[in-house]
N, C-alpha and C positions, 0 to 999 in steps of 0.2 A: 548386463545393463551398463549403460557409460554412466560413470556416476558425476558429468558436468552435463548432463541434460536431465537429468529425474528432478522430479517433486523437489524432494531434499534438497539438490542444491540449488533449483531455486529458491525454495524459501532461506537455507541461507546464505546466499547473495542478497536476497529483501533484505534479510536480519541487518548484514553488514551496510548497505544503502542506507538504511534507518539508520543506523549508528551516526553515519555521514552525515545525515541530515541533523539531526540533533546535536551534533557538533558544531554545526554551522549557524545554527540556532542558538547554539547557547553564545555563539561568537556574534552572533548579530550580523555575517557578513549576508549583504544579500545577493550577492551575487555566486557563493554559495551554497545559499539557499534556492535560488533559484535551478541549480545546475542539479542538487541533488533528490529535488522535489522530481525533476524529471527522471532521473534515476529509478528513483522510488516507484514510479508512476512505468517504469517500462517494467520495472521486474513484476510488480501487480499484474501489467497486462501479460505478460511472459505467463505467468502460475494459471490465468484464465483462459488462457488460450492451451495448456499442457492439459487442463482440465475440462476443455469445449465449454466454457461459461463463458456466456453472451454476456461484459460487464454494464452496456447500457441498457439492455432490458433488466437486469436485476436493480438496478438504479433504479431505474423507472416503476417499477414495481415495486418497492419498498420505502423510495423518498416521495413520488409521485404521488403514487397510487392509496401507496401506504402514510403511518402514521407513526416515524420512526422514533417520534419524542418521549413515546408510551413505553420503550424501551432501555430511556436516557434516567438515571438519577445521577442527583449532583453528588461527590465524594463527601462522604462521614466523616467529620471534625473529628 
């Protein structure tokens, strides 16, 4: 197995892209932000396409279709 295309190192490459991003968030820089949001946003699609998940129909089925607030509580004081 190449161990720079499996599961694992995508997700952590995501891991590291999140780190980026939260970095840049806590910096406030937005153009940062912006650069790393996309990041973010291709390794997602990366891990869904290693896994043949369709990401707009699950979207679509779950924020759409569905009722994903049922799912949401707000964090414990």
């Amino acid at each position: 197995m190449d161990l720079k295309s499996g599961s694992l190192f995508l997700l952590a490459v995501l891991f590291e892209e999140i780190g980026e991003l939260a970095e840049a968030v806590r910096k406030e820089k937005i153009e940062d932000v912006e650069e790393e949001l996309a990041d973010v946003l291709f390794m997602i699609l990366s891990l869904a396409n290693y896994f043949n998940v369709e990401p707009e129909k699950r979207l679509f089925e779950k924020y759409i279709e569905g009722d994903p607030s049922k799912n949401w509580d707000l964090p414990s004081a």
